[in-house]
C-alpha positions, -999 to 999 in steps of 0.1 A, spaced: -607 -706 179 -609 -685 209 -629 -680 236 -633 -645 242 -626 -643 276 -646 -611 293 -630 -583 313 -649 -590 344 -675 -620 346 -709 -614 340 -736 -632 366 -765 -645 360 -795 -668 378 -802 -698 361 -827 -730 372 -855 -734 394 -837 -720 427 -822 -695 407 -786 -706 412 -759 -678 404 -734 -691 375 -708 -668 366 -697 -669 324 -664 -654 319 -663 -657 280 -680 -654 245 -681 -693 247 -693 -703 281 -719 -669 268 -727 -691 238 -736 -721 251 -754 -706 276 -774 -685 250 -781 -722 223 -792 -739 256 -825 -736 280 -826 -698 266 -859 -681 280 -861 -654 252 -847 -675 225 -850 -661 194 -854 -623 208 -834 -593 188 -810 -593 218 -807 -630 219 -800 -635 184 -777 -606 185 -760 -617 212 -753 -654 195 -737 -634 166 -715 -614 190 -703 -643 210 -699 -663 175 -675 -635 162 -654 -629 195 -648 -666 194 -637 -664 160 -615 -633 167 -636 -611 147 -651 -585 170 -638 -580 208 -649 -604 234 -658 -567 254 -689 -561 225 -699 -596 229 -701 -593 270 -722 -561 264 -746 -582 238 -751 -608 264 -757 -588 296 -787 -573 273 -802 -607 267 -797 -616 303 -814 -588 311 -844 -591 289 -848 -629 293 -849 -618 332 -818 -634 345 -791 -611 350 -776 -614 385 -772 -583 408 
């Protein structure tokens, strides 16, 4: 198993206050995603669980997986600037 480290972490505003937490692979994107998710079970969440899932398992590069999540973050409202 691996965790599909990103190029460059991606940022995101989580929690009441909106605290910044910065994920820096498929993994810490995945358990982000099967957590507190506000657009669980969107197209882009759901597609991003699969893309995180297969750059953990070596399958797909941890690069299309970081692009799957910043598009959930972004829909669910919760991508960092």
């Amino acid at each position: 198993m691996e965790n599909g480290y990103f190029s460059a972490p991606v940022s995101v505003a989580l929690g009441v206050s909106g605290d910044i937490q910065y994920i820096y692979s498929a993994k810490a994107a995945l358990d982000l995603l099967k957590s507190n998710w506000r657009e669980q079970g969107s197209f882009k969440h759901l597609a991003a669980i699969r893309a995180c899932q297969a750059a953990i398992r070596g399958e797909k590069p941890a690069e299309q997986a970081r692009i799957a999540f910043t598009e959930a973050a972004d829909e669910a409202r919760v991508l960092a600037s």
